[in-house]
N, C-alpha and C positions, 0 to 999 in steps of 0.2 A: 962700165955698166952703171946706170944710175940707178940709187939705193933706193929701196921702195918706202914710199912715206909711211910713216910709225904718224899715232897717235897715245895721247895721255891713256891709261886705265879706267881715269872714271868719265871718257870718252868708249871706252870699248864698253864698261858696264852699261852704258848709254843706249849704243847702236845696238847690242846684244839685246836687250830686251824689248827694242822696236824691232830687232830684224826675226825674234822669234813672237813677237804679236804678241805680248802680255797687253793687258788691256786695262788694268792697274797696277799704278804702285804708290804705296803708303810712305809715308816715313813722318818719324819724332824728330824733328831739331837737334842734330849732333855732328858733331864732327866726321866727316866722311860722308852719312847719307845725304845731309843738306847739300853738299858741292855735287853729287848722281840728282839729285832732286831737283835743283838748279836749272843745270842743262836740260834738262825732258819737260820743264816748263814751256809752253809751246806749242808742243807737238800733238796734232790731231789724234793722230793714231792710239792715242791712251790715254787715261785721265790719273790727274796725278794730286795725290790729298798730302798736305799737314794736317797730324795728325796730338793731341793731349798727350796720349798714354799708348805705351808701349804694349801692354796686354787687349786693349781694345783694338788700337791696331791691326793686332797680329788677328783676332777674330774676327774683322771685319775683312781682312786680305783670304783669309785663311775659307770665310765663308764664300766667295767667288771661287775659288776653284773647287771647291765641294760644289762648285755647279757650272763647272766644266770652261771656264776662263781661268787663265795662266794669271798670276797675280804673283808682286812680288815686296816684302817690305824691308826699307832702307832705316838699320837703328846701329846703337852702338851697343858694345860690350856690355855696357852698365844698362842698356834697355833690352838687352837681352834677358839678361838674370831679371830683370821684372815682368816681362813677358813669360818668364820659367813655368807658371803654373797653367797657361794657355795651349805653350809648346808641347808640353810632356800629358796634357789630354789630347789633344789633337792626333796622337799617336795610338790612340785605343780607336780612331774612327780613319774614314776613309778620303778621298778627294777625287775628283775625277779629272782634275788638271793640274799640271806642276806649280808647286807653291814654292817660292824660294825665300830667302831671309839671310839678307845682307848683311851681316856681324860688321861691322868697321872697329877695329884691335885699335886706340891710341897708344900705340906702344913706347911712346915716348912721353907719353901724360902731356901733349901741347896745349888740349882744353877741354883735362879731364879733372877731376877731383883727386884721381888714385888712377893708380894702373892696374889692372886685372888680369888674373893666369886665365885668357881668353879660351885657348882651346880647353882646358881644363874642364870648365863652365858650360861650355857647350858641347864637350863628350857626354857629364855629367845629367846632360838631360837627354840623352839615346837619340835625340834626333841625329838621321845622317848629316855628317857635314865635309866640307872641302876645300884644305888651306889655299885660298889663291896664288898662284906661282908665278913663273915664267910663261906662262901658256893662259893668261885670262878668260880668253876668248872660248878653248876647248875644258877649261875648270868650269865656267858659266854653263855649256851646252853639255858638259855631264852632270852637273847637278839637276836640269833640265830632266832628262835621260832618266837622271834615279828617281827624281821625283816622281816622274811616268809610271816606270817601273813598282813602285815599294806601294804608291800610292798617299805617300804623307812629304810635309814639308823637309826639304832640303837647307841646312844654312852653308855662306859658303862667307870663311872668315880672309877678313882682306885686313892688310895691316898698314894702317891708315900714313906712312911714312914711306910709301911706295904706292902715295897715289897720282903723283905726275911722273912716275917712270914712264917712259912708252915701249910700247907694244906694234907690230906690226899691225896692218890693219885688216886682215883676211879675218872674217868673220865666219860661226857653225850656226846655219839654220837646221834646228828639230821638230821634224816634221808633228802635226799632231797628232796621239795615239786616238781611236775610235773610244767613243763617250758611251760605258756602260751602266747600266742599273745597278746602283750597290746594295745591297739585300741590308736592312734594319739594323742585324746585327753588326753590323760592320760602319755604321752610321752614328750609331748611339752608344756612348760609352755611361753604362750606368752599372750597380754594383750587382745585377743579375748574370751579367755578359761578363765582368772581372777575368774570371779565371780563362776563360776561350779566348778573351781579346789579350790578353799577355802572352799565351802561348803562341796566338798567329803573329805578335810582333819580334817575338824572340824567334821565330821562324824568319821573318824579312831581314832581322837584324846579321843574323849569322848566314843566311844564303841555305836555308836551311828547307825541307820539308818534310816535318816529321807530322802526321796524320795528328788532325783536330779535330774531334767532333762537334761540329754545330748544334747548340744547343735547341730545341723546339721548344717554341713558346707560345701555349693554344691559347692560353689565357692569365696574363699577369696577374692575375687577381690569387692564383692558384700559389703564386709562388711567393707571397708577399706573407709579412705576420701580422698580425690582426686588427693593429694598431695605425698599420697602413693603411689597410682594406677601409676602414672603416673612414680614414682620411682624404681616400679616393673616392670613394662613393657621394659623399659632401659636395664633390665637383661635376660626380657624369651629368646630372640634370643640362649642365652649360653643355657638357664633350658631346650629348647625345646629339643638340641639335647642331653645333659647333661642325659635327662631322660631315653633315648636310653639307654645308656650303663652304667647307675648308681651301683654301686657296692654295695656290701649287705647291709653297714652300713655306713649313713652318718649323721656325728653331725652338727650342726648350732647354728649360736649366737642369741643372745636376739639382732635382728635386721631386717635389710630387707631379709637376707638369712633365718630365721625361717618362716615366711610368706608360702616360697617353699614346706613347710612341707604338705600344705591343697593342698585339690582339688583345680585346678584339676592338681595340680603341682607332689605332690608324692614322693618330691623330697631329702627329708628330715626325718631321723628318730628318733633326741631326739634334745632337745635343753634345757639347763636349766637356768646360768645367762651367761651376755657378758663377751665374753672371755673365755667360755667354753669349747670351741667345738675343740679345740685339747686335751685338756684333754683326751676329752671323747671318741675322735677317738682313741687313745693309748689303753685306758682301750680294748674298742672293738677288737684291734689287739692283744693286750695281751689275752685276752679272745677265738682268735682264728680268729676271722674275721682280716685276713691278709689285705685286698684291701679295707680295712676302708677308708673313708675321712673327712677331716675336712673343714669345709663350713665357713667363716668370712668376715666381715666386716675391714674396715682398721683399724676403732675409734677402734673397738669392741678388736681385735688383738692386735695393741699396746699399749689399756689401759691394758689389763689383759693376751689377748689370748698368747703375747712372753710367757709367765710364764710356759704353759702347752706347749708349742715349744721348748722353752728350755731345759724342760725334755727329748722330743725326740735325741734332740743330744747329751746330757749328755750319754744317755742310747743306742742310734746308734737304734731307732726306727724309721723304712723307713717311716715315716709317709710324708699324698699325704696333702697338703694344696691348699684351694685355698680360694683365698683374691677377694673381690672386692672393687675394687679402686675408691670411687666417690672423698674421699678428704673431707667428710661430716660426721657427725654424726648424718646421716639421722633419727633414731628411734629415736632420742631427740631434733629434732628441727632445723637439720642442720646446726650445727654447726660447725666452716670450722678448719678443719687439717691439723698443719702445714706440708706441700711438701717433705720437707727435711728429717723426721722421717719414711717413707718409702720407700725413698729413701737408705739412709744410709744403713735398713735394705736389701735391693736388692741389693748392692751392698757389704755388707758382705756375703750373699749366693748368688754370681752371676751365680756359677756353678751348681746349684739347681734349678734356676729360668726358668719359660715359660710364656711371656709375648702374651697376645692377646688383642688389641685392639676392641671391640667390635663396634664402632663406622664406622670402614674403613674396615671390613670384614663382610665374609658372610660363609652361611650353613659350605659350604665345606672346606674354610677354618678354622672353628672352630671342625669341627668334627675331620678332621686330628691333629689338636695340640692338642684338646683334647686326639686323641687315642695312641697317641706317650705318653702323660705325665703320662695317667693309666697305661702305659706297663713300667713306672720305677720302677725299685728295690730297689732304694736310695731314701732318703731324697728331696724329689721333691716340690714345689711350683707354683702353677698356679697363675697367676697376671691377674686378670682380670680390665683392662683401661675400663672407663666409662666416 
């Protein structure tokens, strides 16, 4: 009887994420995803990005299945733990398609710096995950599966010295699950929602369902201290008209622009850690939603958010930003940011840039700069003076 042809692993990694329609996949430059990233060079059926930084990465994949495309991203051990702080918010919010994240283990340090206790690392940050085995094919299409299931990213650790073993070649197609509405709460991980959204995760975590009350939020304003209020209030003049003509998908940082997200604002549709929220506008426009925006703070933006900005121009993704400028790092206590650091940056994209002072204008002038800046096709930035 003649033996049935076997292919390599990072052949099955391959075919599996074309024969289940992922529609991107990311990856950093490392041992093991470069050679999966390699091969799907090519191929119609998906697009496939190099990628700077492993935490922008992971929010830019991570933002596409938050809008119901299967994404998947190809890093190693050591981009894992830099992605840490992306991974372990992304777990307080939801997705509407399987997210997966390729770990490649050098376990033999071949062209690593150090060797790392891999799974260790990746227990450590509560996302599910799944040592790849003997059986690739059906480890890949249950990680798929739980992804579906729990509703958050899956990683599945491959250890990069078992990546030309072969495998037979019988592949698991998973069907896709039906695309539901995810209610705010379950969207926006901010310190209102803390306590609810760790209890529904330590429920997925354990297989568990022990009753949660959903917190009602009529009006953010009610729940904030006074120091905030009063920081919010500085901004609704832009949110009032803003909500007018808000476009289908808008991300926000871990700041005062998440806030926007609650009644009676509405202003806002995912938010996960600072610095996020161009990531996760990219993912959205890659996933189809073209008139995405990205919502940020100054602090929030040039500690993290340049990282997923940066991708947009690497990539020539028209993505719309808009910054508010207080000059503070209002969500930690106001702490003051030096002047010159967003400057510089306005001054490298001057031809991008639309500055409105919110302090010396009104309605009508904010609604027209506004409706000029949503009708660009390029690479556009709104500066909002506070």
């Amino acid at each position: 009887m003649k033996e049935q042809a076997k292919i390599s692993l990072i052949e099955v990694i391959k075919n599996s994420l074309l024969l289940n329609q992922f529609s991107t996949v990311f990856n950093v430059p490392g041992y093991g995803g470069t050679e999966v990233l390699d091969k799907l060079k090519g191929e119609k059926e998906l697009k496939v990005f190099v990628n700077l930084n492993e935490e922008a990465a992971f929010s830019i994949s991570y933002g596409v299945s938050a809008n119901g495309k299967r994404s998947a991203l190809l890093i190693k051990s050591q981009g894992f733990a830099k992605a840490m702080n992306a991974v372990t918010s992304s777990l307080s919010t939801e997705i509407n398609s399987a997210n997966l994240i390729f770990v490649f283990d050098d376990t033999e340090g071949r062209s690593s710096d150090n060797i790392l206790p891999t799974e260790s690392i990746v227990s450590s940050s509560e996302i599910p995950y799944i040592m790849v085995g003997k059986d690739p094919a059906r480890d890949i299409a249950n990680g798929i599966k739980k992804s579906d299931k729990l509703k958050v990213p899956v990683a599945l650790i491959i250890d990069c010295k078992k990546l030309n073993d072969h495998h037979h070649k019988k592949l698991i197609n998973v069907p896709f699950r039906k695309i539901k509405d995810i209610p705010v709460e379950h969207r926006v991980a901010c310190p209102v929602l803390t306590k609810y959204q760790r209890a529904r995760l330590e429920n997925k975590l354990n297989n568990k369902n022990k009753k949660v009350i959903t917190p009602v939020i009529t009006d953010i304003r009610v729940l904030l201290p006074a120091r905030l209020c009063t920081e919010l209030s500085r901004y609704e003049k832009f949110i009032h008209v803003f909500k007018k003509y808000r476009p289908s998908f808008v991300s926000g940082d871990a700041g005062t622009s998440t806030l926007f997200a609650f009644a009676p604002f509405h202003c806002v549709d995912t938010c996960t850690y600072m610095g996020g929220a161009p990531g996760m506008a990219i993912g959205a426009m890659l996933a189809g939603k073209t008139d995405a925006i990205a919502m940020t703070g100054d602090f929030s933006f040039l500690a993290a958010g340049i990282l997923g900005f940066n991708e947009a121009v690497i990539h020539e993704i028209p993505l719309k930003l808009i910054i508010f400028n207080n000059g503070k790092a209002h969500a930690t206590g106001g702490q003051e940011l030096h002047p010159q650091l967003l400057n510089h940056f306005k001054m490298a994209y001057k031809d991008h840039i639309f500055n409105l002072d919110l302090k010396n204008i009104g309605v009508p002038e904010i609604r027209s700069s506004l409706l000029k800046f949503l009708k660009q096709k390029k690479l556009s930035i709104l500066v909002l003076e506070i």
